[in-house]
DRENRO-876440 format. One record per residue (C-alpha): residue number from 1; residue in three letters; chain; x, y, z. Coordinates in nm, 4 decimals, padded with zeros to 6 digits. Layout:
% residues N
resi,resn,chain,X,Y,Z
NUM,ALA,A,X,Y,Z .
...
//
This chain:
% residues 81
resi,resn,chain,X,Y,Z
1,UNK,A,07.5252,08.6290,08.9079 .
2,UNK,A,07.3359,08.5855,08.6006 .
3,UNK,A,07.1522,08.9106,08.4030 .
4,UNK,A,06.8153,08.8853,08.2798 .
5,UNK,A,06.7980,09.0612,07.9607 .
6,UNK,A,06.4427,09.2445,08.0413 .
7,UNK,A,06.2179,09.3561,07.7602 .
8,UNK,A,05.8806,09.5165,07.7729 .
9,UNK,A,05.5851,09.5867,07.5697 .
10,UNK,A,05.5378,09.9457,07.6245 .
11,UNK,A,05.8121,10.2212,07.5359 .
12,UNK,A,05.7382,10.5093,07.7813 .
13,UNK,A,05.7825,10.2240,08.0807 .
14,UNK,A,06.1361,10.1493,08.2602 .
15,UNK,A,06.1825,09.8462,08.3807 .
16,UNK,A,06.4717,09.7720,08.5927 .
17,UNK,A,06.5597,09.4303,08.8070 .
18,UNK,A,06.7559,09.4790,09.1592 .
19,UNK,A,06.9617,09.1725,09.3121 .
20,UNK,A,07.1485,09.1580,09.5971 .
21,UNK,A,07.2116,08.8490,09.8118 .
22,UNK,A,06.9464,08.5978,09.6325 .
23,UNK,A,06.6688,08.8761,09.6751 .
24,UNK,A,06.5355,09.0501,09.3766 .
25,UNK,A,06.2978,09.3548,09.3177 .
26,UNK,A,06.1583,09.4368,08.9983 .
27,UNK,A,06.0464,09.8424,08.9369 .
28,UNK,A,05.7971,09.9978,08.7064 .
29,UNK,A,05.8232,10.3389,08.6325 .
30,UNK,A,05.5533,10.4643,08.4018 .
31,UNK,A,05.7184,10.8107,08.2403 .
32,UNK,A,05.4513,10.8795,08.0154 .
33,UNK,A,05.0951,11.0635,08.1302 .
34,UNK,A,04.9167,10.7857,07.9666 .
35,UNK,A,04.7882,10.4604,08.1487 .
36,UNK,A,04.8358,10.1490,08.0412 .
37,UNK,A,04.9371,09.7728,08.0505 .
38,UNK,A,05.3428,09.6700,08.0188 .
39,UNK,A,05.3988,09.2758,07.9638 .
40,UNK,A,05.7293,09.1788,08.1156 .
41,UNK,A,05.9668,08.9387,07.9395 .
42,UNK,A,06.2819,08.8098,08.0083 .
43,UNK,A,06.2048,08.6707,08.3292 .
44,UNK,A,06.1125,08.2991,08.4925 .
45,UNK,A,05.7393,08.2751,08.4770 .
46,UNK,A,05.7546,08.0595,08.7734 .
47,UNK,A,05.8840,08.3874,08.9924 .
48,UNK,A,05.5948,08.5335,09.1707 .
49,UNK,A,05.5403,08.9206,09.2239 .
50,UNK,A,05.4544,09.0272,09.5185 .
51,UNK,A,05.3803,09.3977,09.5339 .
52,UNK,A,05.5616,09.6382,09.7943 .
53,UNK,A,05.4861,09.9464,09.6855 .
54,UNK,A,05.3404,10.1860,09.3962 .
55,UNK,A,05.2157,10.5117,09.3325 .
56,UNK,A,04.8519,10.3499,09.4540 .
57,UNK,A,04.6932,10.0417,09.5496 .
58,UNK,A,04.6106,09.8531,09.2513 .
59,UNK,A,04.3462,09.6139,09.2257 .
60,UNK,A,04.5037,09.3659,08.9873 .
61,UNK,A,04.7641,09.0787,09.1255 .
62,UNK,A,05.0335,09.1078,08.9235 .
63,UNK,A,05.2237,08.7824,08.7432 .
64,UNK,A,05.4851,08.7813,08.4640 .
65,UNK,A,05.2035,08.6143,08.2289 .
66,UNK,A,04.9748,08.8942,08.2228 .
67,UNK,A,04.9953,09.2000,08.1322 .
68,UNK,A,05.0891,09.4222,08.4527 .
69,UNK,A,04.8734,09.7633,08.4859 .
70,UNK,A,04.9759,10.1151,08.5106 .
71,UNK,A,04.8358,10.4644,08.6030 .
72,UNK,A,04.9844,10.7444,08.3872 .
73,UNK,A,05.3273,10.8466,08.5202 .
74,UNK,A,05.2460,10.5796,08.8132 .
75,UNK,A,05.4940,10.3511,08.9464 .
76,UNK,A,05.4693,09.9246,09.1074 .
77,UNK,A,05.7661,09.8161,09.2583 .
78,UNK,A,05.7588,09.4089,09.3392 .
79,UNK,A,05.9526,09.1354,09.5548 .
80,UNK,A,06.0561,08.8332,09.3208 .
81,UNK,A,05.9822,08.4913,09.5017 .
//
């Protein structure tokens, strides 16, 4: 299996990639009180994000071209198609 090397934009957010068996989740933990926006690089832009869970429901559809939003110490956890 190959490793995306993942970098971000913001330095409070952790961003961590799961695979197991040609599935993939990506997770967003936010650890500062702050909100903002974290751009996500390292990663196909032709893999879609589909959003399974978070801290609450957020508005904004998330892609890996955009920046992805963030409450303050909130969390987005996505499927990768």
């Amino acid at each position: 299996m190959q490793r995306a090397r993942l970098a971000h934009s913001q330095s409070t957010v952790l961003t961590q990639q799961f695979a197991w068996e040609g599935r993939s989740v990506l997770t967003l933990p936010n650890l500062s009180q702050a909100k903002g926006n974290v751009h996500v690089t390292g990663l196909s832009k032709e893999r879609k994000l589909i959003d399974v869970f978070g801290n609450r429901i957020y508005s904004s559809n998330a892609n890996l071209d955009d920046e992805i939003e963030l409450d303050g110490y909130g969390y987005r956890w996505f499927r990768m198609e």
